[in-house]
N, C-alpha and C positions, 0 to 999 in steps of 0.2 A: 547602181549605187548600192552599196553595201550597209547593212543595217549594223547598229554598235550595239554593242552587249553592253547593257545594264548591270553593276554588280549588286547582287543581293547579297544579304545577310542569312545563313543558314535557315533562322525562323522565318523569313520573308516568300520561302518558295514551298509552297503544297504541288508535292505532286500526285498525280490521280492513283488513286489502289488500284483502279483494274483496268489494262489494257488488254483485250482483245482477253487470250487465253493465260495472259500474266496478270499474278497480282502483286503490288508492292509486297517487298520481302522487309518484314518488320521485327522479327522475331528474335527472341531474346539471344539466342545461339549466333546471332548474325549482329546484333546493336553496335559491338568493338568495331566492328568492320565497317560497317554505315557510320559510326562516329568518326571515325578514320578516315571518310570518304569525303565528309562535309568541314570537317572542322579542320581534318591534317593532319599530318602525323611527321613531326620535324627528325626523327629517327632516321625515318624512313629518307626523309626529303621532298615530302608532301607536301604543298599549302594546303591542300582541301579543297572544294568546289561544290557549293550546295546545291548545284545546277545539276549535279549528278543523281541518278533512281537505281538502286536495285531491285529486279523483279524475279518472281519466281516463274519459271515457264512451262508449263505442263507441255510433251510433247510421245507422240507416240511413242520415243523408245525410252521413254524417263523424263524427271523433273531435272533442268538445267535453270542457271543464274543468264540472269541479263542484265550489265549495263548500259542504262539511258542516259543522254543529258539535255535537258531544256536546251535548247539555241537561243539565237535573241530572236529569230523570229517567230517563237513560242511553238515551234514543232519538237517534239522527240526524236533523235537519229541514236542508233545502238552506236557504241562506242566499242565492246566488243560483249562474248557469249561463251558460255562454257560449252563444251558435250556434255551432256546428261553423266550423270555420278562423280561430275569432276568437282572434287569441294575445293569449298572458299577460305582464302587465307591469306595473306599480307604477301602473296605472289602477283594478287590481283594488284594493292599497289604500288608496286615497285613494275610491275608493268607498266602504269601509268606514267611513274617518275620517268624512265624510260622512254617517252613518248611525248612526254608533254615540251609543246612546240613554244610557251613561255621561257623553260629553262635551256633549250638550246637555242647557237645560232644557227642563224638558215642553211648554210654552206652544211654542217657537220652534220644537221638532220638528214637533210639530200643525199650527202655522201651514204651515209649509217643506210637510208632507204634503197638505193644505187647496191650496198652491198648486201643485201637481204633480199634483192629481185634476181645480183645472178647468183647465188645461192640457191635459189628454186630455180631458176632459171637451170642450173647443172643439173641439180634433182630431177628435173622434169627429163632434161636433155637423157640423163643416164639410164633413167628409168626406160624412155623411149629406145634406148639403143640395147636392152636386155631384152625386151619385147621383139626388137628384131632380130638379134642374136637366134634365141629360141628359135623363133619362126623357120630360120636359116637351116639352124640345127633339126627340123622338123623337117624340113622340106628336104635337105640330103639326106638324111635318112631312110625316106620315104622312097627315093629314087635310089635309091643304092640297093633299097628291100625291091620295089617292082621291077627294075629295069637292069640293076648293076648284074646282079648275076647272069642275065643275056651275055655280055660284053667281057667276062673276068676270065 
């Protein structure tokens, strides 16, 4: 049985300042972008969603952004995360708009996902076949220097 999401109201949801090695990111250089997150931004094509936290992440190779968002059944799950130095700016959400499985139908999200898996899916594939390309080109070489001059 699946649990129903409750909607709050922006001021209805506190979410906690520190998780683990994050602490909510509150800070005045970030406020537009947190306002933006909760309330919307019709520009953009946001509604907003106050069930969403940004946090700041201390990590060994630098300080990176995380997006959280409450569930209904009151866990946090990342929604997504930058690399460390990667700044914040209204890319974050127009990535959202992008994603958000409200404003699309099911078939066109599917598909959209379908074509961004064989997309990595080639990356991966071509990546794989350079790797043994090389290898290829390593290995005759190698026998062409030990062996080929026995034979020429």
């Amino acid at each position: 049985m699946s649990v129903r999401e409750i909607t709050y109201a922006s001021n209805q949801v506190l979410h906690p300042e520190y998780k683990g090695s994050a602490r909510l990111w509150q800070d005045p250089e970030v406020s537009d972008i947190v306002h933006k997150l909760h309330y919307g931004d019709p520009t953009l094509g946001w509604d907003g969603d106050p069930r969403l936290a940004l946090y700041l992440e201390r990590t060994p190779a630098g300080q990176r952004w995380v997006l959280e968002r409450l569930e209904a059944d009151g866990k946090y799950r990342k929604v997504c995360q930058a690399r460390p130095g990667v700044a914040l700016d209204n890319s974050l959400i127009m990535h959202l708009v992008a994603h958000d499985l409200r404003k699309q139908k099911e078939g066109e999200f599917l598909a959209h996902l379908d074509r961004l898996n064989e997309k990595v899916e080639r990356a991966q594939q071509s990546a794989a076949e350079e790797k043994m390309q090389e290898a290829f080109e390593r290995v005759a070489y190698a026998l062409d220097k030990d062996v080929g001059y026995h034979y020429g």
